[in-house]
C-alpha positions in Angstrom: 20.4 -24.6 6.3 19.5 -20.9 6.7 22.8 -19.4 8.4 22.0 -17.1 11.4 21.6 -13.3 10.0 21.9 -14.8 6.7 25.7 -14.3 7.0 28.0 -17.2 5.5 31.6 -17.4 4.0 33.2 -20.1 2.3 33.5 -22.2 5.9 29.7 -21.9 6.3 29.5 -23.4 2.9 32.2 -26.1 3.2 30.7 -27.6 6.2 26.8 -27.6 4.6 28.5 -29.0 1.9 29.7 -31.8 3.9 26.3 -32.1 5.6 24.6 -32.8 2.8 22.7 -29.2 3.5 22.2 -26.5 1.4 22.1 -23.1 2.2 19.1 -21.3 1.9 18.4 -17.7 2.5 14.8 -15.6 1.7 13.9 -12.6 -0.3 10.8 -11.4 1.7 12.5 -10.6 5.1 9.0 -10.1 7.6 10.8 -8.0 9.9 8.6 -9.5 12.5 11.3 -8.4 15.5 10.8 -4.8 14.8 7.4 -4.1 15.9 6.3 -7.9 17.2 2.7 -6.7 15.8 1.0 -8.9 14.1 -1.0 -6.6 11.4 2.4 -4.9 10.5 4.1 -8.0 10.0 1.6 -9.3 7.7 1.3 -6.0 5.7 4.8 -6.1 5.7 4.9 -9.8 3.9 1.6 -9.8 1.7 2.8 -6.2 0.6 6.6 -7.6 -1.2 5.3 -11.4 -1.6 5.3 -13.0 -5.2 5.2 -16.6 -6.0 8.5 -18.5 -5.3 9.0 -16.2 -2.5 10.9 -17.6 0.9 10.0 -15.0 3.6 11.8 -15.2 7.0 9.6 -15.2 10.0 10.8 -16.3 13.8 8.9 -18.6 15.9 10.4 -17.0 19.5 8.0 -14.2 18.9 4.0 -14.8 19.7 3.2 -12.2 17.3 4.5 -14.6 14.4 3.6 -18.3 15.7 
C-alpha cells in the first residue's frame, strides 16, 4: 500500500502487516500537482529516472492520465 503523503508510523505498518500489504513508497516523486503541465511533469520524471525507479504520479489530474 502506498500511505497517503507517504507518511506512516508503526500503526500504518501493523495494520498492512495484518493485511497481507506491504508498504511501498517511490523515489522519483513527478510533482505532477505543482504545475498540472504535462511537458514539466515529464521532464521532471525522465530527468531523475533510473532503472528500479517507482515514481509517484496521480490519476485525478488530466495532465498525468
Amino acid at each position: 500500500m502506498r500511505p497517503p503523503y507517504g507518511a506512516w508510523n508503526d500503526d500504518v505498518r501493523n495494520v498492512a502487516a495484518k493485511r497481507g500489504e506491504a508498504i511501498i513508497l517511490w523515489n522519483v516523486d513527478s510533482e505532477d500537482w505543482k504545475s498540472l503541465d504535462a511537458k514539466k511533469t515529464t521532464s521532471t520524471v525522465v530527468n531523475n529516472v533510473s532503472a528500479g525507479s517507482i515514481v509517484l504520479m496521480h490519476s485525478i489530474y488530466a495532465s498525468t492520465v
